[in-house]
N, C-alpha and C positions, 0 to 999 in steps of 0.2 A: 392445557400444556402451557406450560411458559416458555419464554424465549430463551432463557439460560440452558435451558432442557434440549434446544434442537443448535445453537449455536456453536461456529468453532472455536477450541480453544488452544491455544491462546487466547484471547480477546489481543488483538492490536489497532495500531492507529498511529499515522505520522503526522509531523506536525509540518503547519504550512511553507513555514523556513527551510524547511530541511529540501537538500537539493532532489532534483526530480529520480537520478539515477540511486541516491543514498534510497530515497523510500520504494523504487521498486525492484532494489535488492533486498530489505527487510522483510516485501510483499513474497518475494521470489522465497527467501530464505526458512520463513514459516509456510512455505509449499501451500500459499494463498492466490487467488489471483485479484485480487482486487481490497482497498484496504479504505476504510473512511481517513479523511482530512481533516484532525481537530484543533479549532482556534477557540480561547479562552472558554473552556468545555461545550462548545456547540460545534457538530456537524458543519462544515464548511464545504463538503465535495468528498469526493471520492479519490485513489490513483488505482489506475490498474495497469497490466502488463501487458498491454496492448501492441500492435508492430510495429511502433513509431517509438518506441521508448525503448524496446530492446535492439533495434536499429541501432536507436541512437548511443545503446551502451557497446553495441560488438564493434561500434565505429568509432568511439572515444579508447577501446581497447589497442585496435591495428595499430 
């Protein structure tokens, strides 16, 4: 089996600029919970929606 075979699609990925709440709304938005970080095509990190980032989105909200 190959990996295109068991993986989600979309395929996505944010890029490191991008603010921390923009990328775990696009994470949130394709119903993912976690998304790789790519700088100049290599893997850099990961984001994911963890209780610190969606804190910090329902409190940039109020």
């Amino acid at each position: 089996m190959n990996i295109p075979a068991i993986m989600s699609k979309p395929a996505i990925s944010v890029s490191p600029d991008r603010d921390i709440r923009d990328g775990a709304r696009r994470v949130s938005r394709f119903n993912r919970s976690r998304a790789p970080v790519v700088s100049d095509g290599e893997v850099a990190g990961f984001v994911s929606l963890t209780a610190p980032v969606i804190e910090d989105m329902a409190a940039k909200r109020g």
